[in-house]
KEFI-69643 format. One line per 4 residues: number of its first residue (from 1); their letters; for each residue x, y, z of N, C-alpha, C. Coordinates in pm, whole numbers, plus 50000, padded with zeros to 5 digits. Layout:
BEGIN
NUM	a	X,Y,Z,X,Y,Z,X,Y,Z; ...
END
This chain:
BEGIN
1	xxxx	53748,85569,44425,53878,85549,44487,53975,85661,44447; 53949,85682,44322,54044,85821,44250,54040,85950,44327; 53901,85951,44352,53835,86077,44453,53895,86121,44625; 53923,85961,44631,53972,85916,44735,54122,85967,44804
5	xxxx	54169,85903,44706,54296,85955,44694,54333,86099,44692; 54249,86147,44574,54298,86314,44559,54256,86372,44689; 54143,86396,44709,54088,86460,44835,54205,86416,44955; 54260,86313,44970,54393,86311,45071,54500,86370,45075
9	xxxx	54531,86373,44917,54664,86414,44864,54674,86577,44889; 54520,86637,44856,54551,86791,44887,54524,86812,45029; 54449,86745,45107,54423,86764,45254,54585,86697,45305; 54646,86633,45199,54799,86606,45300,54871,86732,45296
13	xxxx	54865,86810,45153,54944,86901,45103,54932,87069,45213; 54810,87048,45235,54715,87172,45339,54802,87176,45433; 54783,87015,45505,54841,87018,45658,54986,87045,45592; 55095,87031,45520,55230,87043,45512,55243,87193,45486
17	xxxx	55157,87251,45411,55109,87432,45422,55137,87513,45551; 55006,87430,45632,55014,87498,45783,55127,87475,45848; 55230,87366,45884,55313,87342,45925,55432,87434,45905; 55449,87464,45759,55590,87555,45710,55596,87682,45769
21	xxxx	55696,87715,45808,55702,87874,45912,55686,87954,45798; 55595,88046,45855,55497,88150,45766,55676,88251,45754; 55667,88302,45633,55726,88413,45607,55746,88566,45709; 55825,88571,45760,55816,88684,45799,55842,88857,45737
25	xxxx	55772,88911,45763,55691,89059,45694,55795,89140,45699; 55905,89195,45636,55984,89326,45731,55901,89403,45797; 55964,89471,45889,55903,89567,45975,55850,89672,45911; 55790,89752,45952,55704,89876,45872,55821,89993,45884
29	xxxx	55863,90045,45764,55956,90142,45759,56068,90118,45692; 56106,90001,45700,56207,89918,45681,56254,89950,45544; 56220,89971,45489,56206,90014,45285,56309,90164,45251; 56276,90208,45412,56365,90359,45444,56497,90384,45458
33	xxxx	56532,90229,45516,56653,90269,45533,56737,90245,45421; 56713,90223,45274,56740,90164,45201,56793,90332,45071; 56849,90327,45044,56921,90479,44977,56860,90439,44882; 56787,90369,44806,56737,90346,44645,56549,90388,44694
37	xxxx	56517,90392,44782,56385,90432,44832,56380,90548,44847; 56499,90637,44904,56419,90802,44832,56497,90804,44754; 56572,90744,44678,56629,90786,44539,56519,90774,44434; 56406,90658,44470,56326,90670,44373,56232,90763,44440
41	xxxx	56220,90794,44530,56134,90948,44564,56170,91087,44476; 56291,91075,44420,56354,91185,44364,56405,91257,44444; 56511,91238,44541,56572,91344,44597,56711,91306,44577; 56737,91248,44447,56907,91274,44434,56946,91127,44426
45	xxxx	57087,91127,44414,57147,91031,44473,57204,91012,44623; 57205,90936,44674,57175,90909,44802,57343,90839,44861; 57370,90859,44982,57442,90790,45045,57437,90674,45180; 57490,90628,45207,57442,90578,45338,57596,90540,45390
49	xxxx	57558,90573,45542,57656,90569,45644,57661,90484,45755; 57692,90357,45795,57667,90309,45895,57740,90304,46001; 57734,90301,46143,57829,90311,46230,57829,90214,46329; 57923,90227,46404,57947,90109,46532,57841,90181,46642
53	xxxx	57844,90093,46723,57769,90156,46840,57840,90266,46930; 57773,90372,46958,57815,90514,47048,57844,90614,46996; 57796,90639,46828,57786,90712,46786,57662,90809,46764; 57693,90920,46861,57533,90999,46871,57522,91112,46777
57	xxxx	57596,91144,46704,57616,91267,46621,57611,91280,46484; 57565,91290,46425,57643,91326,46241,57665,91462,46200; 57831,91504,46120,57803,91627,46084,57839,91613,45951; 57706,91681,45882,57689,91696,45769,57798,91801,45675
61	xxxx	57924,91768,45626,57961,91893,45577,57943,91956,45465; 58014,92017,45420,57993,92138,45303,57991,92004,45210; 57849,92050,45068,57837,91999,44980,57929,92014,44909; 57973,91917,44803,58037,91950,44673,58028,92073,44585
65	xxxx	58117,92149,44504,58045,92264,44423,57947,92242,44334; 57861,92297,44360,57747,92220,44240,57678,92162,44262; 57634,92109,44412,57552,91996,44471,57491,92089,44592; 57380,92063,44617,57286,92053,44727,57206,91975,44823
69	xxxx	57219,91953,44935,57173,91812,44992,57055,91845,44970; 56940,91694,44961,56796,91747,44934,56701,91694,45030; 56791,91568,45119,56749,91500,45231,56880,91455,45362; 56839,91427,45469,56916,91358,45595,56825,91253,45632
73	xxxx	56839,91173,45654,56767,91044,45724,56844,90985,45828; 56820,91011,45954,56920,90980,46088,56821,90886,46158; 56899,90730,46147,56791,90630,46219,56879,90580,46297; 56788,90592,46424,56821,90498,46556,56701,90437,46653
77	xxxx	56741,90354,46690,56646,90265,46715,56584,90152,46633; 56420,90133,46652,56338,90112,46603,56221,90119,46581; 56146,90057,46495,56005,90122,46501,55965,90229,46381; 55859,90291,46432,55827,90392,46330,55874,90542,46367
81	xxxx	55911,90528,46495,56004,90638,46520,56157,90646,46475; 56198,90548,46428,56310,90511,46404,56409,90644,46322; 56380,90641,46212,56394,90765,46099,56339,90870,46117; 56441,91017,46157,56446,91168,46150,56469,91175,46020
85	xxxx	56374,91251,45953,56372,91266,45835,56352,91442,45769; 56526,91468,45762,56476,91604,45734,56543,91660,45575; 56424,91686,45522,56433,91759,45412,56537,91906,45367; 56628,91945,45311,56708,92017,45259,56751,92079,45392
89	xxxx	56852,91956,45449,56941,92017,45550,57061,92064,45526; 57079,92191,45606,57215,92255,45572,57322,92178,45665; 57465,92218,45624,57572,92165,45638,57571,92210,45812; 57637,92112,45934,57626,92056,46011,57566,91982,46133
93	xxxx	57601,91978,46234,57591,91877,46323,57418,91823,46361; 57446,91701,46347,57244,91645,46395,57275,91515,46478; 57128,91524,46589,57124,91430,46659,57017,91332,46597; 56932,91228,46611,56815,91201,46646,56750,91282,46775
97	xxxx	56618,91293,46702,56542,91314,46805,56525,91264,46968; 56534,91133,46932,56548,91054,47043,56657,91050,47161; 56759,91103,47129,56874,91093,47185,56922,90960,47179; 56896,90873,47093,56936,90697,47057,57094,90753,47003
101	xxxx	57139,90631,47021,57296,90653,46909,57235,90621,46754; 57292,90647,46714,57262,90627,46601,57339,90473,46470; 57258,90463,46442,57269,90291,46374,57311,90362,46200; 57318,90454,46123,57294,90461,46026,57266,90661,46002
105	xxxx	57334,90709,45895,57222,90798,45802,57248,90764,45699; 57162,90832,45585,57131,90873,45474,57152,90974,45468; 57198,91041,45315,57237,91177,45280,57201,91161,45128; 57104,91258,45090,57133,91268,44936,57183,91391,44921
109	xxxx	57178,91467,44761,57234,91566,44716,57169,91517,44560; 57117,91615,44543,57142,91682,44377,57182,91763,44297; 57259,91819,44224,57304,91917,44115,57164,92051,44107; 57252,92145,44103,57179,92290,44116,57224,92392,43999
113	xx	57161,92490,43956,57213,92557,43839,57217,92712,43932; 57391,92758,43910,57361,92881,44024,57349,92987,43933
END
């Protein structure tokens, strides 16, 4: 009867398992838009910019004295196309690739010895 019981109790517990809405996964990329994800890549400290909608442009200006940008990350859209990702961009103007407006960049910069 003990046997009985248990074998119900976890076949009740199973079915209350399957029932609960499965977790959903973030999207693939998703980790990117996040300024502490290439900060731990090592490219600096990082900024992030977010905007309203109809903004198609970013211009990057003159670094600080003493600083060098070491990344741009311009995301619009979604997907895995989402993030233009360009490495030691100089000071101004960027689109996405896509011609999307843009939802967001990223900017890092690190310290340079001139």
């Amino acid at each position: 009867m003990k046997k009985t019981l248990a074998a119900l109790g976890v076949a009740g517990l199973a079915v209350v398992g399957l029932a609960a809405p499965a977790q959903a996964a973030p999207p693939p990329h998703a980790e990117m838009n996040h300024e502490s994800y290439w900060e731990n890549l090592g490219y600096g400290d990082c900024e992030k910019m977010e905007f309203d909608d109809g903004v198609g442009s970013f211009t990057l200006p003159e670094p600080p004295a003493g600083q060098q940008y070491t990344l741009l990350v311009l995301k619009a859209g979604s997907g895995a196309g989402a993030n233009d990702v360009i490495p030691w961009p100089a000071p101004g103007t960027y689109w996405h690739s896509s011609d999307k407006d843009l939802s967001h960049v990223i900017y890092c910069m690190d310290g340079y010895v001139s």
